[in-house]
Steps between C-alpha positions, in 0.01 A plus 500: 500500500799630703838226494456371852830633591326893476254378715716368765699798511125703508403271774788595709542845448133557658569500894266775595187299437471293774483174565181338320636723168827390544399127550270553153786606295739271661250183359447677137886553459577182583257330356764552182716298610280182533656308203843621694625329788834657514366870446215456701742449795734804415154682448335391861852606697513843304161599604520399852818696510323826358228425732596333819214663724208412260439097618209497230841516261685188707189332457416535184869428406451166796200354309681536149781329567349235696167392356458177353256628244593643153627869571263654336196339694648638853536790332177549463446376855683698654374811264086390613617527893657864417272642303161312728620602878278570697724699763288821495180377554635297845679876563163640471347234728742580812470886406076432548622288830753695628411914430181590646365831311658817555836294585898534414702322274874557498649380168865420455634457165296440155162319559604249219199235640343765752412777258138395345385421860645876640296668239225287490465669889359833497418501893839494577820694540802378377855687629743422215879416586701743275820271484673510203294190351178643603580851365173667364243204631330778717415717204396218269270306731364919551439472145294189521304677790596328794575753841924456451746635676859498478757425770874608500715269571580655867122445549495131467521350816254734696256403149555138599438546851151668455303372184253230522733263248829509358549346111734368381523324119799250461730410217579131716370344817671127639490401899740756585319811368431727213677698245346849483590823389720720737342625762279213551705347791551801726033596447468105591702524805335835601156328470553175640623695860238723441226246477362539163445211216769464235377380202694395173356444177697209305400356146582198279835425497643703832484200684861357493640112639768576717780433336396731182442760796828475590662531155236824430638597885889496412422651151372826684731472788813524242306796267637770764459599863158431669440815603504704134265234362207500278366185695541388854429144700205527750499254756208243464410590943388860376214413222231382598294379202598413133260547246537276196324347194329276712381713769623668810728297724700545837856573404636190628259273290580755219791452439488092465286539183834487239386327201816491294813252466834559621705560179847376618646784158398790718647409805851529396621836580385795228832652349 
């Protein structure tokens, strides 16, 4: 078994997994340190630090260090609401809703939650967002044999403006609005003057208290300029639905659903 130091650094050196990944090895890493207090503190703040966008990483880091129950037992909590989330299946529910057959999709950035209900559509077209983080999706949902097509990044906005639904998956949601991958913001604000439904698909763990949004906030705000970003902040008045592990929800009521503590150890400022 590996010295739980090797899997903390594992843990952290995996940011291109997404969010429900990252959470999962964020909870086996640091379920090491259990019989720690001292490392499992130094071990929370270092992985929030590698990871500020991924909230699935806060949380799991939250619930460690705040949990009342032996380590090890909200470990395995925490671990059951990863690995059981049912975020797909309410995807595939609004996709069913939402896409009549025949209609467009436009994509932006890796269907993390949204990719088992995209391919699980064969009526439909989907115009992929060919942003740096969603390099290659066109080809690979081809490959799965949905009707894909990709979109340059010049092409985004009039893509917005004229499919039948924009999606969007998030890395963290609060009452403000959503952490997404670039590109996300500008095909939201597109849509929303353009009429069409915005929908963002947001599993366990993305749902942050405020002031753990905050601290996740600043962390990305001081990682370099906004504009050169891997991840950017969408306002909560351009989505229009959050799908979850409980179901589909108006964004507003969405984003009240945080189910983890405020750990006071990641507040202070990540140096």
């Amino acid at each position: 078994m590996a010295h739980p130091i090797e899997r903390l650094r594992w843990a952290a050196r995996h940011d291109g997994d997404g969010p429900r990944l990252a959470g999962l090895q964020a909870v086996r890493a640091l379920a090491g340190f259990a019989g720690d207090p001292a490392g499992l503190v130094t071990a929370c703040r270092r992985l929030v630090q590698r990871q500020p966008a991924m909230a699935p990483v806060w949380w799991a880091a939250a619930r460690m260090l705040v949990t009342p129950d032996p380590p090890f037992a909200e470990a395995a909590t925490a671990e059951s609401s990863l690995v059981d989330d049912r975020t797909g299946v309410a995807v595939a529910h609004q996709l069913d809703a939402l896409l009549p057959d025949g209609g467009t999709a436009l994509v932006v950035g890796p269907p993390w939650y949204s990719g088992d209900a995209l391919v699980g559509r064969g009526d439909i077209v989907i115009l992929a967002a060919d942003t740096p983080a969603g390099y290659g999706l066109a080809r690979a949902l081809q490959s799965a044999d949905v009707d894909a097509l990709s979109v340059p990044d010049a092409g985004v906005g009039a893509a917005a403006a004229h499919v039948d639904l924009v999606i969007i998956d998030a890395t963290a949601v609060s009452a403000e609005g959503v952490i997404a991958a670039s590109g996300a913001r500008a095909a939201a604000a597109v849509a929303r003057a353009a009429g069409r439904p915005i929908l963002v698909g947001a599993g366990a763990g993305t749902v942050l208290p405020t002031r753990l949004w905050e601290a996740l906030r600043s962390a990305l705000d001081a990682a370099g300029d906004s504009w050169d970003a891997e991840f950017e902040f969408v306002p909560l008045d351009l989505v229009d639905t959050i799908a979850g592990p409980s179901g589909a929800l108006a964004a507003v009521r969405a984003s009240a659903r945080a189910d983890c503590p405020v750990a006071p150890e990641l507040l202070r400022p990540l140096t």
